[in-house]
N, C-alpha and C positions, 0 to 999 in steps of 0.2 A: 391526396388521399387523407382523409378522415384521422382521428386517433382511433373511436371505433373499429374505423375497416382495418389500419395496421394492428391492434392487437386481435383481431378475429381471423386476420391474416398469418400476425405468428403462431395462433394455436395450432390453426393447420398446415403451419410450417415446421412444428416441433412434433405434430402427428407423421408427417411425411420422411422427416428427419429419424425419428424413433423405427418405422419400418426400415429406414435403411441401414439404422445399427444394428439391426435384429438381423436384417438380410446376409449382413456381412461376417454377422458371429455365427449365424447358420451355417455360411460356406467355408467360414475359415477350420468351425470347428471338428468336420469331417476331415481333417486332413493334420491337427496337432492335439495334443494335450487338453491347452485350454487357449482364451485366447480372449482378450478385452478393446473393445472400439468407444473412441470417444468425437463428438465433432461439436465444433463451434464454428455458427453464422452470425456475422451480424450485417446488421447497416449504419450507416451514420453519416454527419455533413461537418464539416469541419470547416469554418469562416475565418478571413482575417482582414483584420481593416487598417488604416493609417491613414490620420489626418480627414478622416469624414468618409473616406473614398474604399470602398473595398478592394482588397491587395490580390488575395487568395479566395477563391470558393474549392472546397475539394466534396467529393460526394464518395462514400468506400463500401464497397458491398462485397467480403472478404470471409474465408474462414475456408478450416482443411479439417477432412476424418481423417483418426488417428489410429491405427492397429498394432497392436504388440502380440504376438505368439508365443508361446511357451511348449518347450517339447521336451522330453527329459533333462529336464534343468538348465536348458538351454530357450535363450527369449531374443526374439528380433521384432523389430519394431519399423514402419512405414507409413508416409502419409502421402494425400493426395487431396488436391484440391476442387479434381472433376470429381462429381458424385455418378456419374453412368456405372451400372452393370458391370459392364469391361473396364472401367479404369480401376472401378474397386477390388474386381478379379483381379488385374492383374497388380495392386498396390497389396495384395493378402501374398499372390507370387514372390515379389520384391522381399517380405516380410519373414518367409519362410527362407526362404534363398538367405539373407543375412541371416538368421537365427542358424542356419546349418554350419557358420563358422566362427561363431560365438565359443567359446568355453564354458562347462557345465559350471551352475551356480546355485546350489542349493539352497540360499535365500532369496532367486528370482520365485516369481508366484504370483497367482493374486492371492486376494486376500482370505481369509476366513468367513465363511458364509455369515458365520452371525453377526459379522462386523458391517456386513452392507445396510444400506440406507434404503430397503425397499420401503414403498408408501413415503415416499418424503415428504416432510410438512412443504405448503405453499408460506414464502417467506414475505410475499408481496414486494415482490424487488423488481415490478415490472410496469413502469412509467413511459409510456414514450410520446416524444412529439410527432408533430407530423412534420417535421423536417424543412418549415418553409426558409427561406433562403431569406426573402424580404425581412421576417423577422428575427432571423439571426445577423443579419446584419445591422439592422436597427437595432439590434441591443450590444454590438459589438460598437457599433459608433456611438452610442448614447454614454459608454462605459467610457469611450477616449475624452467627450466632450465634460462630461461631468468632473473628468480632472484635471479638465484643461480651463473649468470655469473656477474649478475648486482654487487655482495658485498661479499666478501670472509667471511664476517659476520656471513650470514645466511642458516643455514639451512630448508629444505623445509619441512612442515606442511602438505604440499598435492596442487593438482590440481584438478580441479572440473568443470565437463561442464556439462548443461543440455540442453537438448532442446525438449519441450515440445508441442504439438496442439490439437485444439479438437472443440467440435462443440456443443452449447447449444441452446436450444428449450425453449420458452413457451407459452404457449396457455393457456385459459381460458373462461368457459359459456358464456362470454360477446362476444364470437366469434374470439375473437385477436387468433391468432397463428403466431409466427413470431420465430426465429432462427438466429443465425449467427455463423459463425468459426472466433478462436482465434489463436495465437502461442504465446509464449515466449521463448527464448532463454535467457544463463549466461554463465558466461565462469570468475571464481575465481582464486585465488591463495593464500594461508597461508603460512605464513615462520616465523622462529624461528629466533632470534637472539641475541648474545650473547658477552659479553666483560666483563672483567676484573668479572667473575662470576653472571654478572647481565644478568638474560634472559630477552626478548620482545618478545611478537607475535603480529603481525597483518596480514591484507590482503589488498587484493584488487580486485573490482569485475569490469562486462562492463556487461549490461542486456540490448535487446532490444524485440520489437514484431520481426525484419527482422534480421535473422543471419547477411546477410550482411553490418549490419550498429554494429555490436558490435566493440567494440575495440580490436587492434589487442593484442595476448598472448605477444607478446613482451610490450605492455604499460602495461599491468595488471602485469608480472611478474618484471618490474624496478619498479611501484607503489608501490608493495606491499612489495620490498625491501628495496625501500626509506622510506616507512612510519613505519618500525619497526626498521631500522637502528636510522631514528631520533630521535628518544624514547629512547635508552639505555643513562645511565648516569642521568637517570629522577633524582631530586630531589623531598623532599617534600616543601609544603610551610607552612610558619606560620599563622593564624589564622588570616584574613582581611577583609574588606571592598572596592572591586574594578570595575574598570568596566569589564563587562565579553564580549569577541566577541566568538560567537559559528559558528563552523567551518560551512560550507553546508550544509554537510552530516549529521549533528546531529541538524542543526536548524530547518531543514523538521520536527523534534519531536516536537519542542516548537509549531509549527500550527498544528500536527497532535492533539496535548491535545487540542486545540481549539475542533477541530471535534466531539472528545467526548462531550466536556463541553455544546457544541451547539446541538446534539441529540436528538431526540424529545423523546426520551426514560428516557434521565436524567432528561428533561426539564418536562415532566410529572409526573414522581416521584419525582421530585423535589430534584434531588439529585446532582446540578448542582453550579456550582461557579458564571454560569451567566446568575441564572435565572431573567428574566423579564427582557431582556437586550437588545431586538426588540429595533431600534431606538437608539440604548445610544451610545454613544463613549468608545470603549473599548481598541484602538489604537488611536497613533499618525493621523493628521488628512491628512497628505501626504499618509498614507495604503492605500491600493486597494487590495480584493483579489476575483481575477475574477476567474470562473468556466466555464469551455468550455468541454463539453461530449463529443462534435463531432469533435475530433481534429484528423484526419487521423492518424493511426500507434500509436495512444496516446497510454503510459501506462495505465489509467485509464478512455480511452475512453469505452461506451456503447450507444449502442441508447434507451436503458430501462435498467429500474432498475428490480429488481429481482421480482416486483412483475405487473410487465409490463407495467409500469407507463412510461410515453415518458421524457427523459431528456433535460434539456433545459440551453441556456447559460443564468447567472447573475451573479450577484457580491453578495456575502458569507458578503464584505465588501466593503466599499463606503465611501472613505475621514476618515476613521477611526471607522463607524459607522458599525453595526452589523444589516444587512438587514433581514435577516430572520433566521429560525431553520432548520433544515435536518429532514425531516419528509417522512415517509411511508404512507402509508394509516391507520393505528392503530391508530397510536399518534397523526397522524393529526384530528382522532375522538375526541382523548382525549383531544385538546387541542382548538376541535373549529377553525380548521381551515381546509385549503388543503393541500397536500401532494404536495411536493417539489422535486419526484423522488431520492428520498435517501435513499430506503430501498435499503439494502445490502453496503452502501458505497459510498463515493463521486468518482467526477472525475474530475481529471485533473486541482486543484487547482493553478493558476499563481498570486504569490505573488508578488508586484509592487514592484522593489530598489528604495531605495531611492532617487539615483544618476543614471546616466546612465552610465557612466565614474566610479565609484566606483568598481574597481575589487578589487580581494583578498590582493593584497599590498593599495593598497588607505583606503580599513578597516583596514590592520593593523595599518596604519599612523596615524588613527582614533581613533584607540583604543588609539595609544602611549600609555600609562603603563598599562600593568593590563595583564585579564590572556585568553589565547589564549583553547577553546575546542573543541577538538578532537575526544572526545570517552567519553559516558557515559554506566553507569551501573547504576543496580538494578530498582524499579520500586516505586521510592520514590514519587507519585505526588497523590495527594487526591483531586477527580474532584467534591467532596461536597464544602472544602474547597479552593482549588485555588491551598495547600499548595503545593511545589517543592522543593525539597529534592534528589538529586543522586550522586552517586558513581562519578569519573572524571579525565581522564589524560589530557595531555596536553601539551602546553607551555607557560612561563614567558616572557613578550613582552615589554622592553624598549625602548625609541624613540622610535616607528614603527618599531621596530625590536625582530625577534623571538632571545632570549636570551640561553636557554634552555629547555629541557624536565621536568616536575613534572607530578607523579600522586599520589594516596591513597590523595585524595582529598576529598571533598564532597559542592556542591555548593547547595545553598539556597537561597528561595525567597517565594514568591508567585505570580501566574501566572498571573493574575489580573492587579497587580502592575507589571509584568516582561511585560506584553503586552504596558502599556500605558508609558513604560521608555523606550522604543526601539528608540533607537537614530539613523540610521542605520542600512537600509539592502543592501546586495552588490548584483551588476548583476552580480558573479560567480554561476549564478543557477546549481543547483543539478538536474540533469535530469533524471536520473535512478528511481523517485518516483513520483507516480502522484500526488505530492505538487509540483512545480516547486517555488524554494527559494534558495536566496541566503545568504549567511554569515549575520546572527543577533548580532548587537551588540547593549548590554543593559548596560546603565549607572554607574549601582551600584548592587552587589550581593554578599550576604556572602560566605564567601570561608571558609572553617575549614581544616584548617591543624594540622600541627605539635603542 
């Protein structure tokens, strides 16, 4: 099939899709309060190769409607995967049946009529291949071979392409019905490598919405050779106190723990490191971190959230200060406020550098001594506490220079304190994630070594 005939095909598969959330809010809502349907289709082919030869083909044509009811303060919730008539009668059945043993909860609801996303902008988020297998293979093998030409080091771990689309609906009693198509595309590579008996693995990946803006297999397969060749000869380090600069790729984690920590879920429960933190200084007062939904092609562009709340641009952060919480319609009951279109997920966080000139050699100049990360493990961080704690490889960085490789590390802090000591962040932004961030470097953090 065509790329053509698949997007002429999802239109009239998101037309087909739209009368059946219409159908289902129609029947359901004769019968409760109110009552909101959401569904997600997709397709997609998922390739894996090793050593020239493909491993895996998988092909997935997948997705379930969603129903939730509301009846005097009470909300039950059901999905179903068959789209018939009758399965969806009786998944609306299922729906109401749970909802009658529920406990009344006066911040169940939807939302606020004027809070819906009716007329949603088209965000252009919708790419897709045609799914050929020969050429996801071929570029899964071209990705093994490029790094296996790049370094007589390593051995190939495998090749990996996906490419995926698909088309989501939602409507709700309040009238809203609205839809749009997605795609994402990956194109990986893992490799092994080895000297004087010490093994490394790593990889390297290139993700977009449009096949054609991915990176070519030949930069993923030298990435991903250069980034596990640089690693053998790791050393450990001894037990200190230094400054830490965290690489891109792994600094997008230090604001993603933000996101938790700021959830109107924690912040309800109270189970948060910054509760009451509306207004306080929680970073350096040069931070900014601005949220943009409607970024064409975005990774984590939507023009609604998951409960069809309309998204809108702000700043998360403002000269350092913590403007608001990520709130759904729930928490936003719980908390006495509005809902900020953040059920399901933020989007498209752009973290402000500190310099504009500040690339990845100008942070290491910055760092000058201390210790350079790459890669962390385990899932040491406690979002009551603050507490940060994980696993860490790396590099050793004197003058402004990478020395060599160390891992069986483990670095420590609290995030709290790791947010308001950010000395530096570099415009090397990370692109591949909807955090846009660049290399974090923090002051002083305990290192536990040897």
């Amino acid at each position: 099939m065509s790329i053509d005939q698949i997007k002429k095909q999802a239109i009239k598969q998101k037309a087909h899709l739209s009368n059946v959330v219409a159908d289902a809010i129609k029947q359901a809502k004769s019968r409760v309060d109110s009552v909101e349907v959401s569904i997600n289709q997709a397709t997609g082919i998922n390739v894996s190769t090793r050593s020239g030869e493909a491993e895996n083909v998988e092909f997935n044509s997948d997705g379930a409607l969603g129903i939730t009811v509301y009846q005097n303060q009470r909300k039950g919730s059901a999905s179903t995967n068959d789209l018939t008539a009758q399965a969806i009668s009786q998944t609306i059945d299922m729906a109401i049946n749970i909802m009658q043993y529920t406990s009344p909860d006066p911040c169940s609801g939807l939302g606020d009529v004027e809070s819906l996303a009716f007329n949603a902008p088209d965000l252009d988020l919708f790419y897709p291949s045609d799914l050929n297998v020969d050429k996801a293979i071929e570029q899964a093998t071209l990705a093994e071979q490029m790094a296996l030409n790049h370094s007589n080091l390593v051995s190939s771990d495998g090749g990996y392409f996906s490419s995926r689309y698909g088309v989501y609906v939602y409507g709700n009693s309040l009238g809203m019905l609205e839809g749009y198509c997605t795609s994402s595309h990956s194109l990986s590579c893992s490799v092994i490598a080895e000297q004087n008996g010490q093994m490394e693995r790593n990889y390297a990946y290139t993700s977009s919405r449009d096949l054609d803006l991915l990176k070519s297999a030949k930069w993923v397969g030298e990435q991903a050779a250069e980034r596990t060749v640089s690693h053998l000869g790791a050393k450990q380090m001894a037990t200190m106190q230094v400054p830490v600069l965290f690489a891109a790729e792994v600094a997008v984690g230090l604001i993603r723990h933000l996101c938790g920590a700021i959830s109107g879920g924690a912040i309800y429960r109270k189970s948060s490191f910054l509760l009451d933190s509306v207004g306080k200084q929680i970073f350096p007062s040069w931070l900014t971190i601005f949220e943009d939904p409607h970024v064409l092609k975005g990774v984590g562009s939507s023009p609604f959230d998951s409960e069809g709340t309309k998204t809108v641009e702000r700043n998360i952060i403002q000269d350092g200060v913590l403007q608001t919480y990520l709130l759904g319609n729930y928490s936003a009951r719980k908390l006495g406020l509005a809902t900020t279109g953040h059920a399901g997920g933020i989007h498209n966080w752009f973290v402000s550098p500190s310099q504009t000139d500040a690339d990845f050699q100008a942070m290491l100049r910055k760092l000058d001594r201390g210790l350079l990360i790459t890669s962390l493990m385990g899932q040491g961080v406690n979002n009551v506490t603050g507490d940060y704690s994980r696993g860490a490889s790396g590099f050793w960085v004197e003058n402004g220079q990478i020395q060599y490789p160390v891992n069986e590390i483990t670095v420590a802090g609290n995030l709290r304190d790791m947010y308001q000591h950010i000395v530096a962040i570099g415009n090397d932004i990370e692109t591949r994630s909807s955090i846009k961030c660049g290399s974090i470097l923090i002051d002083n953090m305990s290192i536990a070594g040897k």
